[in-house]
TORLO-291887 format. One record per residue (C-alpha): x, y, z. Coordinates in steps of 0.001 Angstrom, whole numbers, padded with zeros to 6 digits, always signed. Layout:
XYZ/...
% end
This chain:
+004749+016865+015498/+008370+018311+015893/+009960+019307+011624/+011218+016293+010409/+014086+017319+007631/+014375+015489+003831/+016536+012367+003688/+018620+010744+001100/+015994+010699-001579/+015985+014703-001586/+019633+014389-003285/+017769+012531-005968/+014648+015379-006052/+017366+018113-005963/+018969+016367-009097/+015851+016319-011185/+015393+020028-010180/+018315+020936-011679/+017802+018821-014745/+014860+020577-014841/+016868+024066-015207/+015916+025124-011763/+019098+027270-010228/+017662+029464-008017/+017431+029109-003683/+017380+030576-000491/+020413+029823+002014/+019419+030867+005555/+020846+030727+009469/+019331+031216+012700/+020887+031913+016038/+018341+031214+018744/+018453+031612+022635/+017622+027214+023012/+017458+024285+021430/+013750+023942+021187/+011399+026106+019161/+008775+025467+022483/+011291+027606+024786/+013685+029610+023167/+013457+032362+020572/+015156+033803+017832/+018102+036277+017907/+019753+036621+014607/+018746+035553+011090/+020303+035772+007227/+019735+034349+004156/+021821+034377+000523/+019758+034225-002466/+021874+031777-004609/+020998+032246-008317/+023388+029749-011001/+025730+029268-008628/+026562+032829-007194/+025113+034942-004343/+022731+037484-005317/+020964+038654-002611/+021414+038933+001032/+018923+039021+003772/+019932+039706+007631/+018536+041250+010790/+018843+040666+014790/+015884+040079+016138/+014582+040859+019550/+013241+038101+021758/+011149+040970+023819/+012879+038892+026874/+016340+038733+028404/+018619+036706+026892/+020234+035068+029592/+022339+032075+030106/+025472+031290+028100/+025090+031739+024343/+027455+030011+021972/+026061+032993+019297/+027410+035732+022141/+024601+037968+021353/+023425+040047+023977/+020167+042311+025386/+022219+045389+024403/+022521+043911+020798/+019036+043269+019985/+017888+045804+021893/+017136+048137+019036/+016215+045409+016790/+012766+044167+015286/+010426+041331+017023/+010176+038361+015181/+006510+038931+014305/+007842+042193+012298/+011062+040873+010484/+009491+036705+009887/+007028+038145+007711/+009242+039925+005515/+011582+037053+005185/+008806+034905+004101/+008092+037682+001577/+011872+037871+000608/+011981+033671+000572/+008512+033676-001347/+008371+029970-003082/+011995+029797-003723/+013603+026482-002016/+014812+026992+001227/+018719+025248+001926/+019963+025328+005734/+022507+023051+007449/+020589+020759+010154/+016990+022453+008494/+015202+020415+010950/+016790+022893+013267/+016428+026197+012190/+012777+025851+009957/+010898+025242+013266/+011735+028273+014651/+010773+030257+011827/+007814+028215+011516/+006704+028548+015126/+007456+032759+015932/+005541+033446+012016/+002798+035203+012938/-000381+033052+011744/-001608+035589+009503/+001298+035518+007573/+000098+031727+006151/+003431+030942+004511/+005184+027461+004242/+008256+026631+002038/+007628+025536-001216/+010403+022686-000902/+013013+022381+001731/+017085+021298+001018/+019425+020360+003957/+023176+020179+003388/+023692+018219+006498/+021566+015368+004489/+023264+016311+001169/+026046+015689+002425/+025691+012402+004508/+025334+011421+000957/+027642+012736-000986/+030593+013236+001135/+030296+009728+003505/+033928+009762+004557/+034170+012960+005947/+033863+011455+009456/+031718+014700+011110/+029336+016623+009315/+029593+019672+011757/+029352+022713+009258/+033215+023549+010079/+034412+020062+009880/+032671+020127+006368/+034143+023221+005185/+037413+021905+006310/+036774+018460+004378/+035702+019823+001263/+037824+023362+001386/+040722+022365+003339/+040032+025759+005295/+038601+026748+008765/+035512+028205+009585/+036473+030841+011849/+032934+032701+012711/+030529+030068+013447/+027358+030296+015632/+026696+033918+013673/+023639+033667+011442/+025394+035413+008409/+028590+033626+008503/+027289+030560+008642/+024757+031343+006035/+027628+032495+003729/+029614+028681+004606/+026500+027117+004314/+025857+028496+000909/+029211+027583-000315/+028882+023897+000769/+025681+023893-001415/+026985+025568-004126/+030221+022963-004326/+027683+019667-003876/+025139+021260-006561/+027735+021457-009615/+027293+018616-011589/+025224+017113-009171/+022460+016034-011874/+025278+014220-014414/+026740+012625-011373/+023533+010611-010414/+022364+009556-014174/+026225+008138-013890/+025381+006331-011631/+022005+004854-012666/+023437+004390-015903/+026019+001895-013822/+023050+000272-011894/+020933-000209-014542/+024273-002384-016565/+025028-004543-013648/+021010-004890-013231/+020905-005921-017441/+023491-008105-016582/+021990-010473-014292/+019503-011842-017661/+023061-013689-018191/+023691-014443-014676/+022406-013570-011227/+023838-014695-007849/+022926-012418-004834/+025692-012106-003393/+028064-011270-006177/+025603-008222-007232/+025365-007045-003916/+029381-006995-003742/+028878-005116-007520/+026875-002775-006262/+029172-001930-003756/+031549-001407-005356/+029666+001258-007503/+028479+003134-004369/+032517+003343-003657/+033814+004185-007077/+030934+007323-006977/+031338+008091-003635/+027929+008357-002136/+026145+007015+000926/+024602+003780+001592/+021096+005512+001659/+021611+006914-001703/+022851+003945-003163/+019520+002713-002451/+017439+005418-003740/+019325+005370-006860/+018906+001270-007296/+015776+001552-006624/+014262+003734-008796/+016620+002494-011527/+015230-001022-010725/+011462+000297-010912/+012296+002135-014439/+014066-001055-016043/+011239-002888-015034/+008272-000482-016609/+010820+000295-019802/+012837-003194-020781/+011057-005674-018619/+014245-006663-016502/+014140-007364-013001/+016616-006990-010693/+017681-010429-010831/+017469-010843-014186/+013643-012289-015162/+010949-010965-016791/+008170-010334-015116/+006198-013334-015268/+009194-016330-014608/+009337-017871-011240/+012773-018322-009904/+013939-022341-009696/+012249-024772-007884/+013387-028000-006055/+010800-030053-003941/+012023-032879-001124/+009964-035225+001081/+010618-037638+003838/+013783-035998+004412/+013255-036166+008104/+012300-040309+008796/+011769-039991+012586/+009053-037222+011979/+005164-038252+011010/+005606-036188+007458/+008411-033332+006194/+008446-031789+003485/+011626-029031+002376/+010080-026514-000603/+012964-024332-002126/+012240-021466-004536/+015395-019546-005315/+017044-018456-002074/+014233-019007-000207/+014293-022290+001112/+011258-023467+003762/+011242-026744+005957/+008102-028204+007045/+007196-030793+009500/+004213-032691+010289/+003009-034168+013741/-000329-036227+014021/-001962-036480+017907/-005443-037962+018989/-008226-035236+019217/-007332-034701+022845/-004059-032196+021272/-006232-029753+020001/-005324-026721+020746/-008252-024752+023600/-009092-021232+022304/-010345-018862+025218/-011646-015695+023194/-014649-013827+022319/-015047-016162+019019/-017436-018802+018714/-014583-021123+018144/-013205-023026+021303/-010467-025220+019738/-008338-025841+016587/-007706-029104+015143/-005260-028008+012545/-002127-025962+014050/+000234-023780+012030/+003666-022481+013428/+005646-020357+011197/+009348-019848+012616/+012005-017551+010893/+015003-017511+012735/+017566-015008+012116/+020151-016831+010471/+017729-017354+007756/+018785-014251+006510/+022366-013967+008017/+021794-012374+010981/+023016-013218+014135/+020480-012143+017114/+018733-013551+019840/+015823-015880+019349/+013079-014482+020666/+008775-015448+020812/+006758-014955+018075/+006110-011563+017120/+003771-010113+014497/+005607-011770+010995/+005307-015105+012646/+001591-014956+014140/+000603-013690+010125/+002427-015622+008291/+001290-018465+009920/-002129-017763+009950/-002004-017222+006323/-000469-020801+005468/-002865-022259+007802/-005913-020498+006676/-004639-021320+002951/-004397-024797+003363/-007987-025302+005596/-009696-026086+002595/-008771-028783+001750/-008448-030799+005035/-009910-033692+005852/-012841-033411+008382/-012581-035061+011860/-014610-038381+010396/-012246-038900+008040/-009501-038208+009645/-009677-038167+013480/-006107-036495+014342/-005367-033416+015455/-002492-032205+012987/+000371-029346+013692/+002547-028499+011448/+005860-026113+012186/+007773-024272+009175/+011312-023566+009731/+012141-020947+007348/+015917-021861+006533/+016799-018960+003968/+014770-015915+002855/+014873-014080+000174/+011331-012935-000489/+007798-015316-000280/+008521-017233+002564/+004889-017657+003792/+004266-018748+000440/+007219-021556+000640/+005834-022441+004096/+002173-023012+002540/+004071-025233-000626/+006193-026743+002325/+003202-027608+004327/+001489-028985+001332/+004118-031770+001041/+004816-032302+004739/+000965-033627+005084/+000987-035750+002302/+004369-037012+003044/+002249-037668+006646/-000456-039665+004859/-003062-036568+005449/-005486-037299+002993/-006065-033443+002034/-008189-033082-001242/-005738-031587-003444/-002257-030116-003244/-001994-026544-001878/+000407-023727-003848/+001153-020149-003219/+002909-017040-004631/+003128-013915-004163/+003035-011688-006544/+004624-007745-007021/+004035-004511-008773/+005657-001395-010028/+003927+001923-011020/+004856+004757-012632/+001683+007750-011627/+002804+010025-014223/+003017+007784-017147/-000146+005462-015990/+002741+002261-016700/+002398-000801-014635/+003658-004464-013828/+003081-007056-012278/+005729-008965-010951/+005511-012953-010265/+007356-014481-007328/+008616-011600-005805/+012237-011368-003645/+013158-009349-000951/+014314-006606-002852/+011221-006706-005041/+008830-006308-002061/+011182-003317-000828/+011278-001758-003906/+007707-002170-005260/+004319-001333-004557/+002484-004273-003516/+002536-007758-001720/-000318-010042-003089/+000113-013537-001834/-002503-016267-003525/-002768-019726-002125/-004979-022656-004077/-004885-025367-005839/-005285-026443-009607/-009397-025338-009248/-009528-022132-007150/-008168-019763-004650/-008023-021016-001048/-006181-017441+000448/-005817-014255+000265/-003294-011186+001491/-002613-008066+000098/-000186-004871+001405/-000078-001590-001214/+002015+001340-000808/-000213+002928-003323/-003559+005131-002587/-005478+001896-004788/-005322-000914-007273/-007437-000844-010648/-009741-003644-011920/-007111-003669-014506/-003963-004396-012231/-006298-007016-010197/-007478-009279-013080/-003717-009143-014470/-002388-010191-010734/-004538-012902-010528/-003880-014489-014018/-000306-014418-013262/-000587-015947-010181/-002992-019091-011444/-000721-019719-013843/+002578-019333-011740/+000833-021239-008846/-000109-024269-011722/+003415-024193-012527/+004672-024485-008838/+001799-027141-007774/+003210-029101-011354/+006921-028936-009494/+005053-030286-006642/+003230-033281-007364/+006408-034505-010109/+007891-035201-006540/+004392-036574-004919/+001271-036626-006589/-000996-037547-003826/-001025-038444+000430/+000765-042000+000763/-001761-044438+001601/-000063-045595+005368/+000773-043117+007749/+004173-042958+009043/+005550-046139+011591/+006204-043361+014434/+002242-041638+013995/-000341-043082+016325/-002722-045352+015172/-006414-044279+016213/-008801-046867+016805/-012546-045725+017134/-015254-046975+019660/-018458-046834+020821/-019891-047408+024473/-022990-046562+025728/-023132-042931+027467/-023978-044360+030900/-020946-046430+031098/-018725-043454+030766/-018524-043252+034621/-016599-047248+034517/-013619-046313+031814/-012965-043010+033415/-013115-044321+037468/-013320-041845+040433/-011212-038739+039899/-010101-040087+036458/-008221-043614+038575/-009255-045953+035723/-008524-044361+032582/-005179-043376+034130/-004807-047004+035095/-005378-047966+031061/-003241-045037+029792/-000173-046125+031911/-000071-050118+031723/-000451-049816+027680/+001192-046982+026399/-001773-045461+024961/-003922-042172+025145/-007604-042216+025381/-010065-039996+024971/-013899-040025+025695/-016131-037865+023856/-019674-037435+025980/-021762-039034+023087/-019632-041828+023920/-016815-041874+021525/-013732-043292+022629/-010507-042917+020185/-007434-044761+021255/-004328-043512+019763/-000998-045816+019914/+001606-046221+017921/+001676-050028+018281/-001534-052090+017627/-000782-054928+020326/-000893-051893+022729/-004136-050672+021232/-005703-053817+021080/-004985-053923+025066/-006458-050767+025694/-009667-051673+023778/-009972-055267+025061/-010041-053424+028616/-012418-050794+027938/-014527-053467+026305/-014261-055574+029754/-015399-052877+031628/-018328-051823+029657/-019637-055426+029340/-022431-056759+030962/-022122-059821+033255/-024574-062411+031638/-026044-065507+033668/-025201-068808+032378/-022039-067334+030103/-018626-069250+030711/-015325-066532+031337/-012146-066419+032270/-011152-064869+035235/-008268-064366+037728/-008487-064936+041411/-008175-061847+043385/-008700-062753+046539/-009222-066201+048838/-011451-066572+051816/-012525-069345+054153/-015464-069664+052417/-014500-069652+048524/-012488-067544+046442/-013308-064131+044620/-012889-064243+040801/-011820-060911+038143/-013459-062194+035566/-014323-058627+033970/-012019-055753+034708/-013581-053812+037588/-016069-056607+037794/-015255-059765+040765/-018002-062563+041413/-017604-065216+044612/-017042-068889+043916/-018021-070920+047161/-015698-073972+048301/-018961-075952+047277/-018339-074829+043901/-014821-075185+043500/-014257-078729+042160/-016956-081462+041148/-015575-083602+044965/-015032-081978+048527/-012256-079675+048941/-011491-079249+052553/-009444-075988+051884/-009690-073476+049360/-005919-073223+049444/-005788-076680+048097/-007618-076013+044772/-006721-072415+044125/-004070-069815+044504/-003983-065386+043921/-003375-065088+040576/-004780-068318+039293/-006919-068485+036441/-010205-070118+036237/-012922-070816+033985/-016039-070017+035643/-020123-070068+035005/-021793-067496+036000/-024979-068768+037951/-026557-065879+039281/-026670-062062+039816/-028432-061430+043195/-030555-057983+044007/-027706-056139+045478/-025523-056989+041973/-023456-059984+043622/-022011-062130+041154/-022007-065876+042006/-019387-068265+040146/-019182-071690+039918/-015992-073869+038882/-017934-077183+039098/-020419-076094+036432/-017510-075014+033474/-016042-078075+034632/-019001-080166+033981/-019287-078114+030627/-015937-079003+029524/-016408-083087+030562/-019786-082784+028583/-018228-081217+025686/-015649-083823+025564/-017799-086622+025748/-019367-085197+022498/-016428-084780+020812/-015294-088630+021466/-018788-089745+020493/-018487-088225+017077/-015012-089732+016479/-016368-093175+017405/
% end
């Protein structure tokens, strides 16, 4: 792993070392024959020993590579230079010896320390006892000086040139200086500044808008003068320390009050169920969609589970927090988030007897500023009762923050954390349930652990924040309505027996295509012999069901139907009187008189009430006309009997 240097918080750690009375370090330079530690060596090296603020001991040597040194060399040190000098395994350990564990200061240390570093002969066992780089220091503390090459810097701050550079010493020397100007009053600069954070922090108790802080803040990080990175060092340790020491949050609560809450349903009419949950500036839209059984959603994996009947689909589009980038797939927020609202809200779902739809719901996350999965599992909540889902209680979630201080043993736990919080802090617990239990959990620490202490507190916050959120919820809708929306398919349940299967399906699938496309419906056969028949209109459904019904029938001797005349021959006629299922009535049986032509009784397309008079061996259905037309005279002759 290449030297990584210190970033903006060791401005911060420098600070607190000299609050701490600490004024002593080491300034060094190297001049080396490459870029990389791997393939080039060192040629010069000096060090200042800077003690209060003045230079009291120097430290310098060439070195020889025990190579050539060839190529061009910005440092213009040659073989006749160094030739007299000592190796780096004799002067390295010396200078770890001078250094001892004084802090080290170079410009670009992640530069020069690997060198050193890498040519210290093993034995020697040395490592800096902390590590300062100017080039850092001063990303922070001088942002507008455009380049933060060592003579550009010296001519920012100084208003001079640095006329030997690429020398170990000089440099050294202008490196030291640099240090020595952004040290002074370093460590009353920065509690300036917190003291200015933690006021415009204190001030949000009054009131807090996001924006209007963030422009306050700002301007603070202009007035002082410091980098961006700094700035958010400084704000957030400041926020941690209000936290532990007044019980201010960066927006203004205590720990324990849960920003404001505004709950809408049926907001979207053309959908099944919506529902739009909005918890400060995070704002969550969810929407509800109800399908037969046949939408579930085929799993192919190692698990024992095939399919899902409930579907989840978290979105959060860039806008949502005011970026502007290119929408892209899912990636790994989306595919957890999700998961967590859908696991959270499993529970309490209706099982397929109940309920027999396969149900998908998709949460558009519209603003963020913290929680989102837990508005999408609130938001889900009321899109499925505003779908008529008839889930067993109302689902809530929060998530819920903390802030530790190691040295003092001080914690808090923080309900309904933001953005910033979850940034700043040292956990993300999110707890889904309802009023009686837990249905989810999902923790991330930044911290080695959690106590049993910090656990039990977490979760008694979040009970009684969720209570209070799942209280906001049902105000608006206390339970699932009782009809499901006009635009959801209606399911209609039936049972045929298994070896009729083969008739509503057809060869290849022909027949229950056939049904599908004349009524608008879907179908779908289970193998016990469960059919469900989804459609949004119950004329359409009753269609569907009337057909399957037909062709599951048995033809019965002796039983009167009505049927539909499919075809005519010179011998009789052929009748549909079940779908799928034609009988033969014979010109004899056409008419109680002789009919010369069938053509003179019937036409395709007529339809006739017929008796079925037998069923031969091969399954030929014979039909007679004459005998429902004798039924129908007897019938009457009754009726005008009884009248007389």
């Amino acid at each position: 792993m290449p030297f990584v240097g210190p970033k903006a918080d060791s401005v911060v750690k420098l600070g607190s070392l000299l609050t701490d009375g600490h004024q002593e370090f080491v300034v060094f330079d190297v001049e080396t024959t490459a870029m990389k530690p791997e393939n080039g060596y060192i040629v010069d090296i000096a060090a200042l020993r800077v003690r209060d603020g003045q230079v009291v001991d120097r430290f310098e040597s060439l070195v020889n590579p025990g190579r050539s040194i060839v190529g061009h060399q910005v440092h213009g040190i040659s073989d006749t230079d160094v030739a007299a000098a000592p190796t780096a395994a004799d002067i390295l350990p010396k200078f770890a010896d001078w250094v001892g564990e004084t802090p080290l200061v170079a410009h670009n240390v992640a530069f020069d320390l690997p060198f050193v570093l890498r040519h210290l002969p093993s034995e020697a066992k040395w490592e800096p006892k902390a590590v300062f780089d100017t080039l850092e220091l001063a990303y922070q503390l001088f942002p507008d000086a455009g380049s933060w090459k060592l003579p550009d810097l010296i001519r920012f701050v100084f208003g001079r040139d640095h006329a030997s550079a690429h020398r170990a010493m000089p440099d050294a020397e202008a490196t030291a200086e640099l240090f020595i100007e952004m040290s002074a009053g370093l460590a009353q600069r920065l509690d300036e500044i917190r003291a200015d954070i933690a006021d415009e922090v204190r001030r949000a108790r009054e009131s807090y808008d996001r924006a209007e802080q963030g422009d306050r803040l700002e301007d603070i990080r202009r007035r002082h003068g410091i980098g961006s990175a700094l700035m958010d060092v400084l704000t957030k340790a400041t926020s941690r320390e209000l936290v532990l020491s007044e019980n201010v949050r960066i927006d203004g609560r205590d720990t324990k009050t849960i920003r404001p809450i505004s709950v809408e349903v049926g907001l979207l009419p053309r959908t099944h169920g919506s529902g739009l949950f909005t918890r400060g500036q995070t704002q969550a839209l969810s929407i509800a969609t109800l399908g037969p059984s046949s939408d579930v959603q085929r799993l192919d994996t190692i698990s024992p589970e095939t399919e899902k009947r409930y579907l989840h689909h978290y979105n959060m589009p860039p806008y949502s927090t005011g970026e502007t980038k290119p929408m892209r797939g899912p990636g790994r927020r989306e595919i957890g988030h999700g998961a967590l609202a859908e696991r959270a809200l499993l529970p309490v779902l209706p099982s397929i007897e109940e309920f027999p739809y396969t149900i998908r719901v998709v949460s558009e996350v519209v603003s963020s500023n913290g929680s989102t999965s837990m508005a999408s599992t609130c938001g889900s909540t009321l899109a499925l009762m505003d779908a008529g889902v008839p889930i067993k209680a109302p689902v809530g979630g929060v998530a819920m923050g903390l802030i530790t201080d190691a040295a003092s043993g001080r914690y808090a736990v923080l309900t309904d954390i933001t953005g910033k919080e979850d940034g700043y802090g040292d956990m993300d617990f999110k707890v889904t349930g309802t009023a009686e239990g837990v249905t989810a959990l999902q923790m991330d620490i930044k911290v080695a652990g959690i106590t049993p202490e910090i656990m039990r507190d977490a979760l008694e916050q979040a009970r009684v924040g969720r209570l209070f959120i799942l209280d906001k919820m049902t105000a608006v809708i206390s339970a699932s309505r009782s009809e499901l929306s006009p635009y959801a398919p209606r399911i209609h349940t039936m049972k045929i027996p298994v070896d009729k299967i083969r008739d509503v399906i057809g060869a290849g699938g022909k027949v229950i295509r056939q049904i599908t496309a004349e009524t608008g419906t879907q179908i779908n056969v289970e193998d016990d012999g469960t059919i469900q028949i989804a459609a949004t209109s119950g004329e359409a459904a009753q269609k569907a069901i009337r057909w399957i019904e037909g062709l599951t029938r048995d033809v019965e001797v002796g039983k009167e139907y009505l049927g539909k005349v499919t075809r005519i021959m010179n011998f009789g006629a052929f009748v549909e009187i079940l779908p799928g299922k034609e009988g033969l009535v014979h010109i004899s049986q056409l008419a109680d008189y002789r009919v010369p032509r069938v053509e003179d009784v019937v036409s395709i397309g007529d339809e006739l009430m017929v008796v079925v008079t037998e069923i031969d061996r091969m399954g030929r259905i014979n039909l007679s006309r004459r005998a429902a037309m004798e039924r129908h005279m007897a019938r009457s002759g009754a009726g005008s009997e009884e009248r007389s």
